[in-house]
C-alpha positions in Angstrom: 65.4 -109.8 65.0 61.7 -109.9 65.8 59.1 -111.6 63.7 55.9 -110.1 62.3 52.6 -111.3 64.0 52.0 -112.8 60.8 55.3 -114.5 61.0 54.5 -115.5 64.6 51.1 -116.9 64.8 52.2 -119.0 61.9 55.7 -120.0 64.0 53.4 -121.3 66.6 50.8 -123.3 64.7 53.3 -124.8 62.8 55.3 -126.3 66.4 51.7 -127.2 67.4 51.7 -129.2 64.8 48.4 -127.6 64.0 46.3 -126.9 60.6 44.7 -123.3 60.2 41.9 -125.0 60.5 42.4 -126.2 63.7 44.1 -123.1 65.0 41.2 -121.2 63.7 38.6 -123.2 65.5 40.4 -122.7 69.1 39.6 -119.1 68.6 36.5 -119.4 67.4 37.7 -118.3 63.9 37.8 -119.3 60.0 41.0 -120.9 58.4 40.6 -117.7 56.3 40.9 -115.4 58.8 44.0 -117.6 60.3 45.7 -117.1 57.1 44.8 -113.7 56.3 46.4 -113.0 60.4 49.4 -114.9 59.0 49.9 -112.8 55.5 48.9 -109.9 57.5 46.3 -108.9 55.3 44.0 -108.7 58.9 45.7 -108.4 62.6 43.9 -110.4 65.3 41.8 -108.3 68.1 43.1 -108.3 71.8 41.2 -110.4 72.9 41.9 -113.3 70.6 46.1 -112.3 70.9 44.9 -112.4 74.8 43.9 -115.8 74.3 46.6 -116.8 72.1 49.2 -115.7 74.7 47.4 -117.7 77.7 46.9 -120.9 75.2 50.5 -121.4 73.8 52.2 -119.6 76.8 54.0 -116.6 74.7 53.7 -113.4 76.3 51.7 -110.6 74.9 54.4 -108.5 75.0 56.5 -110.7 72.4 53.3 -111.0 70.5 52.8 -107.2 70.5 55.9 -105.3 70.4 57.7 -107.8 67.5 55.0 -106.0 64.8 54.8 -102.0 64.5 52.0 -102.4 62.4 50.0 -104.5 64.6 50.3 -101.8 67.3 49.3 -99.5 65.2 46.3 -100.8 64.0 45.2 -101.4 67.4 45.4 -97.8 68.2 43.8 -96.7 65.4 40.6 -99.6 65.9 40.6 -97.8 69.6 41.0 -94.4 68.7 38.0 -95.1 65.9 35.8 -96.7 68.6 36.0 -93.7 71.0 35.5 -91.3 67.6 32.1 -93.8 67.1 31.0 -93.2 70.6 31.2 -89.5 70.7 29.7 -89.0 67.6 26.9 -91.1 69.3 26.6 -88.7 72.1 27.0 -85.8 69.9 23.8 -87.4 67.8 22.0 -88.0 71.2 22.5 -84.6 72.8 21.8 -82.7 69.3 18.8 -84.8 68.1 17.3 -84.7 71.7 17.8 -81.3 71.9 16.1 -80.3 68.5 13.3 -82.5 69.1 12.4 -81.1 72.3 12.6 -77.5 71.1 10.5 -78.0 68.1 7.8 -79.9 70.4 7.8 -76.5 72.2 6.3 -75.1 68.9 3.7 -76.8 69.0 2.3 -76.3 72.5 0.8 -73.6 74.4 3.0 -71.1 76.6 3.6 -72.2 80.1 6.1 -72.8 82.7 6.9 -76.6 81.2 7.4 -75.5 78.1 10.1 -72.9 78.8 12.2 -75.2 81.0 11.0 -78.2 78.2 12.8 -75.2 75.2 15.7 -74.4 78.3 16.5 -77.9 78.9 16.2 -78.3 74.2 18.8 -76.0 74.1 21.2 -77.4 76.8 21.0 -80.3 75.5 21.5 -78.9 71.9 24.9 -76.6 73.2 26.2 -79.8 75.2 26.2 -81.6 71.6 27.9 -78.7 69.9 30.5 -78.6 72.5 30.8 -82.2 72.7 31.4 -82.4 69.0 34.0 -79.0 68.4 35.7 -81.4 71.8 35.9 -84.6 69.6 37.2 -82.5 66.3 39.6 -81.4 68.2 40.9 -84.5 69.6 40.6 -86.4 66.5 42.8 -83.4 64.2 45.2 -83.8 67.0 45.8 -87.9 66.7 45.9 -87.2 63.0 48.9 -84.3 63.5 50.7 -87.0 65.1 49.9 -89.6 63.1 50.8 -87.7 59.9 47.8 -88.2 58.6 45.7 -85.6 56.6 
């Protein structure tokens, strides 16, 4: 039967022989957050499992695949990050947009300010579809997810 990461991380600071203190400070981590890993009330990140792996020789794949959960909170913290970063671009591309075409209000007509409003409202339709992209993507992961 597999063991929890919880169940795990604890298995191999106890044969260390190792407080969660000390376990905590060879990743660069609090004894609180060493014990909230082991009650599984936080996971570690990759890196740190990463780390773990190389420093009691366990392989990340026994590490990973002996907690569902753990897996799946990793996908979600990825999924989230790449939600973050389009919503970024979506912000950019929109607020760029906007502010050049209301600058364009302000000026005189000329040539540079109707490629100034053209390249405004580029900019403004490249968020819009960047954003009705990311919806999409993200009411897809949560239909598979089961999530509403």
């Amino acid at each position: 039967m597999t063991m929890s990461i919880g169940n795990q991380i604890s298995a191999i600071r106890n044969e260390q022989q190792l407080t969660q203190e000390q376990f905590g400070e060879l990743f660069h981590v609090t004894r609180q957050t060493v014990s909230n890993w082991e009650n599984e009330k936080s996971y570690p990140d990759l890196q740190i499992l990463i780390a773990m792996s190389n420093q009691f020789d366990v392989s990340l794949d026994t590490l990973l695949k002996g907690d569902s959960k753990m897996v799946e909170a990793i996908d979600k913290e990825r999924v989230l990050g790449k939600i973050k970063h389009e919503k970024s671009l979506v912000d950019f591309f929109t607020g760029a947009g906007t502010g050049l075409v209301a600058s364009c209000f302000l000026s005189s007509a000329s040539t540079i300010r109707t490629v100034v409003m053209i390249v405004g409202f580029a900019m403004i339709g490249i968020g819009w579809y960047k954003r009705a992209k990311s919806d999409k993507e993200v009411f897809k992961y949560m239909e598979e997810h089961g999530q509403e």
